[in-house]
C-alpha positions as CSV (number, residue, x, y, z in Angstrom):
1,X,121.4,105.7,-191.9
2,X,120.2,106.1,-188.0
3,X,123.0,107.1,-185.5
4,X,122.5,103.4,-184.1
5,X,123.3,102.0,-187.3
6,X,126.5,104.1,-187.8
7,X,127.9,103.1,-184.0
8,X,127.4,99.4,-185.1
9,X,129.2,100.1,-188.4
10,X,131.8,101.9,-186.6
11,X,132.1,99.2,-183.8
12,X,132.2,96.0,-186.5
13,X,135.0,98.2,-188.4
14,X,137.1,98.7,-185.2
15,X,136.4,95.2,-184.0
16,X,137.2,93.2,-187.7
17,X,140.4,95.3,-187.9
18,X,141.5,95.5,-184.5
19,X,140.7,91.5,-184.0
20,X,143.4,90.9,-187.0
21,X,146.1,92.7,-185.8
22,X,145.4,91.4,-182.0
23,X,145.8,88.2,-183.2
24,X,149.1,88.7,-185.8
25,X,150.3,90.4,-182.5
26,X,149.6,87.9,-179.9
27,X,151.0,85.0,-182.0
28,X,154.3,87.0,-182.7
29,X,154.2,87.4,-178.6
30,X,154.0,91.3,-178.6
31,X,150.8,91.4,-176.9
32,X,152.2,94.8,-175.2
33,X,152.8,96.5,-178.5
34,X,149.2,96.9,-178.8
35,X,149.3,98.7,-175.8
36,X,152.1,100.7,-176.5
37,X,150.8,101.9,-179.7
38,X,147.1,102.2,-178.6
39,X,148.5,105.0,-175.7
40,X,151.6,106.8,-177.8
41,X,149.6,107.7,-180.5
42,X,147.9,109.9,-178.2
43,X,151.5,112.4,-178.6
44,X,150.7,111.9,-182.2
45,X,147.1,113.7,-181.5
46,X,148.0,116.5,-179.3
47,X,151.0,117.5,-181.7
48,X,148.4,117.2,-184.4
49,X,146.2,119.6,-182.1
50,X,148.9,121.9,-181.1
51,X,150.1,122.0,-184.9
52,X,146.9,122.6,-186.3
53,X,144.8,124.0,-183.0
54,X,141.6,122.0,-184.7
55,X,140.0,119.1,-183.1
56,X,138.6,117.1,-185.8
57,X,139.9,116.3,-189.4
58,X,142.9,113.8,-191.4
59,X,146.0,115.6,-189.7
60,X,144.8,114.4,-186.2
61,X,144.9,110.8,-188.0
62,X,148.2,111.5,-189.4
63,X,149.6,112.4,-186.5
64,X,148.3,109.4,-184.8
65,X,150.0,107.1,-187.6
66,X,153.6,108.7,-186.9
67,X,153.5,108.9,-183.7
68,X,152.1,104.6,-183.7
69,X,155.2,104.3,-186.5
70,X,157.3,105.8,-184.6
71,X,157.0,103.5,-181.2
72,X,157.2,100.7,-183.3
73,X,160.5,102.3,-184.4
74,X,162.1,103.2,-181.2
75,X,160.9,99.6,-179.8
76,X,162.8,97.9,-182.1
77,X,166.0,100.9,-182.1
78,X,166.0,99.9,-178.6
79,X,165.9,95.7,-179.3
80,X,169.0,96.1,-181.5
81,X,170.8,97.9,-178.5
82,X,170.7,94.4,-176.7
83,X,167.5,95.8,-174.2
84,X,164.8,92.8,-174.0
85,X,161.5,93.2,-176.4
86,X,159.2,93.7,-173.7
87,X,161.5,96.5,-171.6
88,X,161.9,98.2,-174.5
89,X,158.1,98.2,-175.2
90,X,157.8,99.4,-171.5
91,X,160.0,102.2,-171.9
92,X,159.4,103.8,-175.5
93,X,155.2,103.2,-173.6
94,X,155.5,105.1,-170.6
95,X,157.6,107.8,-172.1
96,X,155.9,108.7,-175.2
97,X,152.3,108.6,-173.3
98,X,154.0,111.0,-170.3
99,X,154.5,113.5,-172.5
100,X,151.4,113.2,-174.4
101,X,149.6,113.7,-170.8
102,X,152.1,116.3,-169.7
103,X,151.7,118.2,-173.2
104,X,147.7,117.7,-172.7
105,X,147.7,119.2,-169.0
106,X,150.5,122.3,-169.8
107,X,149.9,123.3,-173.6
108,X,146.3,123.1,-174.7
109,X,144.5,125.2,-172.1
110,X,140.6,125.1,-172.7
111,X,140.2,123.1,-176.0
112,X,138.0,120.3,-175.2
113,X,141.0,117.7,-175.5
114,X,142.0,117.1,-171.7
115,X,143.1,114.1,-170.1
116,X,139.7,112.9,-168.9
117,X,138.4,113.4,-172.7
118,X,141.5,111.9,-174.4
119,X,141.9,109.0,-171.8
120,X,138.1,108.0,-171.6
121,X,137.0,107.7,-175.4
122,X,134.0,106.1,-176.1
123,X,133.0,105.1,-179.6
124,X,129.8,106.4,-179.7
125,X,131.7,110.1,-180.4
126,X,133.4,109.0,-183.3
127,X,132.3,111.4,-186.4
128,X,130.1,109.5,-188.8
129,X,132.4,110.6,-192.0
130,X,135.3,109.2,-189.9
131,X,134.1,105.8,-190.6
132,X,136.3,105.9,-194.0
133,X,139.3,106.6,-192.6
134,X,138.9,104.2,-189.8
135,X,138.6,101.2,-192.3
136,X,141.6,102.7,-194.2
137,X,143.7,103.2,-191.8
138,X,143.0,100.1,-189.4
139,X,143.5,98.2,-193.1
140,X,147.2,99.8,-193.6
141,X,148.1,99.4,-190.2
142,X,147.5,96.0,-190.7
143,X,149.4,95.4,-193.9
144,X,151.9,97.0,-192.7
145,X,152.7,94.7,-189.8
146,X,152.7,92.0,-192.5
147,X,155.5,93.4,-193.5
């Protein structure tokens, strides 16, 4: 398969999944959670990276996954403590993604995962055998909103 064929596969799987759960979301009215997840998994990453000090592989997924869990979590922790849906999205947000910059810019010195790098993806550098896991993934992340 060409490169230009694997960055269309890659952008239909992203699109199909991501339309899906946009959609659950926005009817649920928790358009922000999308947000909030999309930026706090990046703490889920560096951990990963600081963990494991490699850049590519399933832990860096994994990491992403608890760390998207676990602002769903806290969102709705801090819902049942009588703090409105979207300020609690705003909070758990800003916090979680702070200290995935400030971890970023103080602990991983000259890896190539910086801010610029981490804040400016572009799916044209997603791995071709990370395809699978981004079906996978995008498909249990989906489910489990369902839920």
């Amino acid at each position: 398969m060409t490169y230009t064929a694997w960055i269309i596969l890659t952008a239909c799987l992203v699109g199909a999944t991501s339309g899906l759960i946009g959609v659950f979301l926005i009817l649920r009215k928790m358009a922000m959670m999308a947000d909030a997840i999309s930026h706090t998994v990046l703490l889920g990453i560096v951990i990963a990276f600081l963990i494991t000090r490699e850049l590519s592989g399933p832990h860096m997924l994994i990491g992403a996954i608890i760390a998207g869990l676990l602002t769903a979590f806290l969102v709705q922790w801090l819902h049942t403590l009588d703090i409105e849906q979207h300020a609690s999205m705003g909070i758990v947000f800003t916090t979680l993604f702070a200290i995935g910059v400030i971890l970023i810019a103080t602990s991983v010195g000259n890896a190539h995962l910086d801010v610029k790098h981490a804040l400016m993806g572009e799916i044209t550098f997603i791995p071709w055998e990370t395809n699978a896991w981004v079906c996978i993934s995008d498909r249990a992340v989906f489910y489990c909103c369902l839920l």
